[in-house]
C-alpha positions as CSV (number, residue, x, y, z in Angstrom):
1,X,65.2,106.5,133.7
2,X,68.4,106.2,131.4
3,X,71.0,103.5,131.9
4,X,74.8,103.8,130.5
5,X,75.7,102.4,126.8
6,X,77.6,99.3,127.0
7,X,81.5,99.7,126.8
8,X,82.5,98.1,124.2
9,X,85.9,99.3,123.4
10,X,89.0,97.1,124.7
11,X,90.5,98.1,127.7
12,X,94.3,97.3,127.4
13,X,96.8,97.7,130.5
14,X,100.0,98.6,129.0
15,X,103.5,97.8,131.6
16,X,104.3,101.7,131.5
17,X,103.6,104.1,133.8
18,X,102.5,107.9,131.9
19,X,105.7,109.1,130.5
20,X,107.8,112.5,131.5
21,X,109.5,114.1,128.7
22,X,112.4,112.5,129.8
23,X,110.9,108.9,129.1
24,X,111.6,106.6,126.1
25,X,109.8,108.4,123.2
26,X,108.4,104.3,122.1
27,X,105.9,104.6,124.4
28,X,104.5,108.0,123.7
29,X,104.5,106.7,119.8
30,X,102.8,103.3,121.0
31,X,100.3,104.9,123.0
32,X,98.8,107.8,120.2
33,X,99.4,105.2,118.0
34,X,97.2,102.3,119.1
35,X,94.7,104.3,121.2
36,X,91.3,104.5,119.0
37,X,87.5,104.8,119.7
38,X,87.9,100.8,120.1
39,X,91.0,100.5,122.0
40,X,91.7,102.4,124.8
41,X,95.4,102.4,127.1
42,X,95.4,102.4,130.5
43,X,98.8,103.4,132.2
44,X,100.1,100.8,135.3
45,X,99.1,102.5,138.3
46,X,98.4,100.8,141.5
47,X,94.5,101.8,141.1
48,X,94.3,99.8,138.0
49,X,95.8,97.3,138.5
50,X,93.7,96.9,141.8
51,X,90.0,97.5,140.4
52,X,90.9,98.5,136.5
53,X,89.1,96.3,134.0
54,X,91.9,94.9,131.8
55,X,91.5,92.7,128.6
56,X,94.3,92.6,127.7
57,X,98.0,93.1,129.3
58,X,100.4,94.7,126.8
59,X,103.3,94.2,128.2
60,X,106.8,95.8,127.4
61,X,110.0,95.8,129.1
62,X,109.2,93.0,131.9
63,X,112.8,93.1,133.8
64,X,111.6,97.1,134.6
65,X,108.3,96.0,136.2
66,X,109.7,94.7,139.6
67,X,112.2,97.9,140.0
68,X,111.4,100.7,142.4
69,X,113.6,103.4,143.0
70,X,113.4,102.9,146.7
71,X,113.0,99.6,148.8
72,X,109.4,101.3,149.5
73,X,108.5,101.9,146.3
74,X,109.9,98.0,145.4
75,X,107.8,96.7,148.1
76,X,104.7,98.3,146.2
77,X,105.8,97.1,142.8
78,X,105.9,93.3,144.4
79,X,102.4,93.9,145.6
80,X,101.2,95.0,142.8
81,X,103.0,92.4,140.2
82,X,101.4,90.2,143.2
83,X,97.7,91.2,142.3
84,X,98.2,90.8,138.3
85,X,99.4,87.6,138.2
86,X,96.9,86.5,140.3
87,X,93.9,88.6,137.2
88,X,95.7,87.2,134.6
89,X,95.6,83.4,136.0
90,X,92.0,83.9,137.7
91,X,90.2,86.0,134.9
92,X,92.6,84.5,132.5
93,X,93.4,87.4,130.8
94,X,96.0,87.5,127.6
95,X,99.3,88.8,127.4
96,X,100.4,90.2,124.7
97,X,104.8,90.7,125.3
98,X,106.3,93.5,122.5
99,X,110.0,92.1,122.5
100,X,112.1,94.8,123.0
101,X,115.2,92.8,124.4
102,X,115.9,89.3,123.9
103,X,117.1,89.3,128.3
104,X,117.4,92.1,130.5
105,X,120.7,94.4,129.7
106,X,122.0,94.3,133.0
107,X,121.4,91.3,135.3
108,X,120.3,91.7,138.9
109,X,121.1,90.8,142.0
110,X,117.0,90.9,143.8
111,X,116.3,87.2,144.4
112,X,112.7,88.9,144.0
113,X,113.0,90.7,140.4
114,X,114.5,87.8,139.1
115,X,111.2,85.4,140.1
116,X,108.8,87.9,138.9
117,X,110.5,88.4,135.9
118,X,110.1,84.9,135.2
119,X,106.6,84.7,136.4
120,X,105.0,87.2,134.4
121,X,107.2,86.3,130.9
122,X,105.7,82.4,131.7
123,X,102.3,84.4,131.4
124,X,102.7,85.1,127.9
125,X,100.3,84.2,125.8
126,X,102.0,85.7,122.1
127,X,105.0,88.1,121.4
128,X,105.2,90.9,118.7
129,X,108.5,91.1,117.9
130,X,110.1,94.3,116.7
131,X,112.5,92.9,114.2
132,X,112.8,90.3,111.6
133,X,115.5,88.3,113.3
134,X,115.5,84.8,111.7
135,X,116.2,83.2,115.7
136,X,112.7,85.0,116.5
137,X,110.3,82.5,118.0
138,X,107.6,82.9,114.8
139,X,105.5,80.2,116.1
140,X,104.7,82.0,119.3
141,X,104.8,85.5,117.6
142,X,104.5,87.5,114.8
143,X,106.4,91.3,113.1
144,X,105.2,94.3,114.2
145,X,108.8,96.6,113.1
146,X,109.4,99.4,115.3
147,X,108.5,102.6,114.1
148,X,110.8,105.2,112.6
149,X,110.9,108.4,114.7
150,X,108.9,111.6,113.4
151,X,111.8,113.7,112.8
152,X,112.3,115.4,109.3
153,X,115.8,113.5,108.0
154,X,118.8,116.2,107.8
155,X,120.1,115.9,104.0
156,X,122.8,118.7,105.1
157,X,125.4,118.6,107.3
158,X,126.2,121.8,109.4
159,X,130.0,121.7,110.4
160,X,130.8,121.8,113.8
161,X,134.4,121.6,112.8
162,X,136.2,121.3,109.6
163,X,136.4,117.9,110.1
164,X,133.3,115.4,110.0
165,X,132.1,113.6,112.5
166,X,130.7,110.1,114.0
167,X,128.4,110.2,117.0
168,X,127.2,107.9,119.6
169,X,124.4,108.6,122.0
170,X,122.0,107.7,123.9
171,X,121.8,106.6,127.2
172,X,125.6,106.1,128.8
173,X,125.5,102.3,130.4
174,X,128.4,99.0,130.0
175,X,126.8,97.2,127.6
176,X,127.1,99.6,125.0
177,X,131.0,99.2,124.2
178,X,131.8,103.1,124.4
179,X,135.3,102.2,125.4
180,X,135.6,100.8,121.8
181,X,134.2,104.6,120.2
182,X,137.4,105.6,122.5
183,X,139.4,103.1,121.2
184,X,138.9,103.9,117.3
185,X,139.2,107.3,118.4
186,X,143.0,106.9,119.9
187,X,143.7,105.1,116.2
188,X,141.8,107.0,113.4
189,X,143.3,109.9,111.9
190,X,141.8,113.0,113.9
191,X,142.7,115.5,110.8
192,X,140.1,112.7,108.8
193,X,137.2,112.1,110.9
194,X,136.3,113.2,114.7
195,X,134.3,110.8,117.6
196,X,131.5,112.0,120.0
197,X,129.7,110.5,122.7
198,X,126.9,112.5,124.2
199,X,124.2,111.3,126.8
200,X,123.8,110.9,130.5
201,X,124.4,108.2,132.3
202,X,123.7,107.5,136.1
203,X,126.6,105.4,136.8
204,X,129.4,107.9,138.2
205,X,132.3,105.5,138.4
206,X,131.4,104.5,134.7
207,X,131.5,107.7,133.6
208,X,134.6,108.6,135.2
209,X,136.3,106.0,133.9
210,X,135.4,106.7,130.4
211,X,136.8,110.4,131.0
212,X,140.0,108.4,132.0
213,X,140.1,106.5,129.0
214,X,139.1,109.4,126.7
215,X,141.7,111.9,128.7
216,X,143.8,113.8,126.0
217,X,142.8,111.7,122.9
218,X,142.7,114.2,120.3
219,X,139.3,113.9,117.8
220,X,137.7,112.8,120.5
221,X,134.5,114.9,122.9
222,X,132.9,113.3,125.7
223,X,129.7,115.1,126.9
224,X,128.1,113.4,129.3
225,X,124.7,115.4,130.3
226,X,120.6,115.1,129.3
227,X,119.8,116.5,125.9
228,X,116.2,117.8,125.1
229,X,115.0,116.4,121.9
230,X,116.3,119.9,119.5
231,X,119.6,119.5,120.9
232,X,120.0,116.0,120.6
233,X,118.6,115.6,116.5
234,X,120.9,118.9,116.2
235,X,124.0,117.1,117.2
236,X,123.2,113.9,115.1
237,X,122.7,116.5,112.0
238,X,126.3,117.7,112.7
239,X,127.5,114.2,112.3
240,X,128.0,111.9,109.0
241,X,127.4,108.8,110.9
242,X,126.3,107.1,114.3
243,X,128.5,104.7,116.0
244,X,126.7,102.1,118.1
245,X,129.3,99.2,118.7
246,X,127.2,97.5,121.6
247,X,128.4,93.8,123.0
248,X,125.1,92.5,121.7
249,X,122.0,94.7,119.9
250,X,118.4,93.5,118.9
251,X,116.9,96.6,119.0
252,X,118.1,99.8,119.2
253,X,115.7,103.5,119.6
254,X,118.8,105.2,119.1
255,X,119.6,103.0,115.7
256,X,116.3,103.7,114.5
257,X,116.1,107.7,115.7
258,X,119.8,108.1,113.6
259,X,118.3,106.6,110.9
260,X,114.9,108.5,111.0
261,X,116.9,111.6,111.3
262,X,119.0,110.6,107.4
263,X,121.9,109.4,109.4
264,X,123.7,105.8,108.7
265,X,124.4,103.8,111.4
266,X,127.8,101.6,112.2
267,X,126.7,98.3,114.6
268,X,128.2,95.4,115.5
269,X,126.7,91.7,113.1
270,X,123.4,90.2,115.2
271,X,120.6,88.6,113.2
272,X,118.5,91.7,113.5
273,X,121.1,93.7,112.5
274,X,121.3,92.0,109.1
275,X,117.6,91.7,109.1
276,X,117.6,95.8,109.2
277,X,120.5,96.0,106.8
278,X,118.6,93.6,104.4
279,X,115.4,96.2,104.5
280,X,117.1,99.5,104.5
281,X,120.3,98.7,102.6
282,X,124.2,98.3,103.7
283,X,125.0,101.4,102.7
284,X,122.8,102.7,105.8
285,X,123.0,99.6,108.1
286,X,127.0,99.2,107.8
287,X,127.7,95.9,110.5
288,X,131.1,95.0,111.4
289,X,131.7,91.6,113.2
290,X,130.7,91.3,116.8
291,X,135.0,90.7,117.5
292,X,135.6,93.8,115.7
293,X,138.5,95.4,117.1
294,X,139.4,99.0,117.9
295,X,141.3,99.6,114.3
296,X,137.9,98.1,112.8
297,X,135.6,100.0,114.2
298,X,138.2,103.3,113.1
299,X,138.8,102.2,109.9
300,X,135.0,101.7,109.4
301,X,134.1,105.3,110.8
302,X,136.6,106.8,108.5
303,X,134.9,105.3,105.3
304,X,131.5,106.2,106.9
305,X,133.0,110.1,107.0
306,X,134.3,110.0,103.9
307,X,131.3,108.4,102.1
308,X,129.0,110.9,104.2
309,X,126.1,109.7,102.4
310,X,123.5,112.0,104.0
311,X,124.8,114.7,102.6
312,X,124.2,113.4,99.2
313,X,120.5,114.1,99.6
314,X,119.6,110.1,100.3
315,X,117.5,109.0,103.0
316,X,116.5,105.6,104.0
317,X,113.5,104.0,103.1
318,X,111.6,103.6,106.4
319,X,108.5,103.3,104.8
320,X,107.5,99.4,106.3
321,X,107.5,101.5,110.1
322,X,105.0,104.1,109.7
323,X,103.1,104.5,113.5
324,X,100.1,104.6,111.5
325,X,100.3,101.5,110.0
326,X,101.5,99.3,113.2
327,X,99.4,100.8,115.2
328,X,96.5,99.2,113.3
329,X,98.3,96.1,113.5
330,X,98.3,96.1,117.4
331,X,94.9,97.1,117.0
332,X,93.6,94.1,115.1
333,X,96.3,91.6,117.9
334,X,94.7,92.7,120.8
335,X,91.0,92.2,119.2
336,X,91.6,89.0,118.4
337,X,93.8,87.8,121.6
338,X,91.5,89.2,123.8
339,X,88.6,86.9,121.8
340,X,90.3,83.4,121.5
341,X,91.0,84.0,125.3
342,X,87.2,84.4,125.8
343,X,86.7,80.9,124.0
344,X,90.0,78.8,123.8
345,X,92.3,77.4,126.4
346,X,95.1,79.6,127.2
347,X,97.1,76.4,125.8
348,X,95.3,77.1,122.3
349,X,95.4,80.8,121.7
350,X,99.4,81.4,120.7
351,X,98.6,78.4,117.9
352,X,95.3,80.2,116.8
353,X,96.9,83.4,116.7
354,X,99.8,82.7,114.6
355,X,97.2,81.0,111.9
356,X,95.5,84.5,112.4
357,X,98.1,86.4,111.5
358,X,99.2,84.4,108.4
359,X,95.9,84.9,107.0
360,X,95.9,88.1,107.5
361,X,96.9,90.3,104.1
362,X,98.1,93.4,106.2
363,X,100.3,91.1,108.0
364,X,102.0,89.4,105.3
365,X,102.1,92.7,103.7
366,X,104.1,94.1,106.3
367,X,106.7,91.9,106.8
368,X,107.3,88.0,105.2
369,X,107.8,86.7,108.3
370,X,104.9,87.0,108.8
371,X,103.4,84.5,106.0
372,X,102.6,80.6,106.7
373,X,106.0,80.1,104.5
374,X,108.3,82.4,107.2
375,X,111.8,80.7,106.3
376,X,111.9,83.4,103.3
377,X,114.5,85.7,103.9
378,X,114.1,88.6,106.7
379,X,113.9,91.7,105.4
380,X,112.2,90.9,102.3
381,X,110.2,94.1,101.0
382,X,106.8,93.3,101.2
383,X,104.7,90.8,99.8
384,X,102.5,92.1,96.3
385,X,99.2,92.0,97.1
């Protein structure tokens, strides 16, 4: 008679359900990179939730967890949200909160979102934060950076048009101050340098009334549609610069994908903005103040065109946010969370995890902040070991 082995590997529930192509690319990157023969990810379905062991909860993007795309498919995600609250209390499992967004991009208006948002980010028991912003919450938390995209850096620059170009893309939604892209674009010299905004966006009226402001401003091309992945790194080699003048950033894929792809990046001043610029360098990371005005933000994408540093062969040094690397990190958090839960109070574990971390040599290594001394400047390279 034969019995089964023992599992001993770590089952983590990660917030995500299994991504489509269309998906935010972070999770596909998270998942390959933190999967292992140890650690194994298990997607947020309503089965697992239900019945699936879970050590540990990863969770990312909380103000998505309590959004269904039909009042059906909401009631579900309230049910469900309903039954992990009560694991995490009852079999008082840790949660371990990647901080993608310091609060939700666009507030809502369900009563219902708003309480579980609030419930599950009480849950928390540390946060891994994807920048080294000096108003990050280092006592509850510690750097893990975000990784740099896989895509080979353009160093050449293949005209669409005799004049260069500054692009801005990604998804199309309010907060990200496109109006102000239109704005430089009615101002800067169109012989000089050219403005772009491609993505989709699912807000009609928004869209149209970008078309309205854009209407007959000459340098300027609105394309509003999905992109697969060739077409989109195809049109950010054809430009000398991305433009991202958001009303507030902390992180930003489509920061990091222009700069993985050998492409500086214009964005508005925000402590992880100067973080970034601190570890990559100003001449990639170009911040302008959060009041900048529309003759700012032109006058800055006309020196970013005329400097066109990518086509001088340069690329950034991304070298501090290789998947490889933080994956292992997340690795050795969600060992040791999920074993100071098994013996300390849930009141003790952030405490005992921060002292973790600062002991660690491949956490200092990777970024100051993480070091028992953390008031050292963010963005410092990495500690000699």
């Amino acid at each position: 008679m034969t019995t089964d082995a023992p599992d001993h590997k770590l089952h983590a529930l990660v917030s995500y359900n299994r991504p489509r192509n269309a998906d935010n690319h972070f999770v596909n990157l998270f998942t390959g990179a933190v999967s292992s023969d140890d650690v194994q990810i298990h997607y947020f379905t309503p089965r697992y939730v239900i019945a699936g062991r879970i050590d540990v909860f990863s969770l990312h993007w909380p103000e998505l967890l309590a959004k269904g795309s039909s009042p059906v498919k909401q009631l579900v995600k309230y049910a469900l949200l309903s039954i992990l609250i009560v694991r995490i209390v009852v079999a008082r499992i840790p949660v371990l909160y990647t901080v993608h967004n310091e609060a939700p991009h666009e507030a809502t208006r369900s009563r219902w979102q708003r309480f579980f948002y609030r419930r599950i980010t009480r849950l928390v028991t540390f946060r891994a934060y994807l920048n080294e912003a000096e108003t990050n919450d280092y006592t509850h938390g510690c750097v893990v950076l975000h990784g740099a995209y896989p895509v080979k850096p353009s160093t050449s620059r293949p005209l669409r048009s005799p004049v260069p170009n500054v692009l801005c893309f990604g998804n199309v939604r309010p907060y990200k101050g496109l109006e102000l892209v239109i704005g430089a674009a009615k101002i800067a010299d169109p012989s000089t340098v050219s403005f772009r905004i491609v993505g989709a966006g699912n807000d009609e009226n928004y869209l149209q009334q970008l078309r309205r402001q854009g209407a007959d401003v000459q340098g300027l091309s609105l394309e509003f549609g999905y992109l697969d992945d060739d077409d989109l790194l195809a049109c950010i080699a054809q430009s000398s610069a991305a433009i991202l003048p958001y009303r507030h950033m902390y992180n930003s894929g489509v920061a990091l994908l222009a700069l993985s792809a050998g492409r500086p990046i214009l964005v508005p001043d925000s402590p992880a903005n100067a973080a970034l610029a601190s570890e990559i360098g100003t001449s990639w990371v170009r911040i302008l103040p959060t009041s900048a005005s529309d003759e700012e933000w032109a006058r800055e994408a006309s020196a970013a065109a005329a400097h066109d540093i990518a086509s001088s062969g340069a690329v950034p040094d991304l070298s501090r946010r290789q998947w490889d690397d933080i994956g292992g990190l997340y690795r050795q958090l969600l060992v040791r969370i999920r074993d100071l839960s098994r013996s300390h109070s849930r009141r003790e574990v952030p405490a005992r995890m921060r002292s973790f971390v600062e002991a660690s040599p491949d956490f200092v290594q990777h970024s100051q902040r993480n070091a028992a001394d953390s008031d050292t400047e963010a963005g410092a390279n990495r500690v000699s070991s």
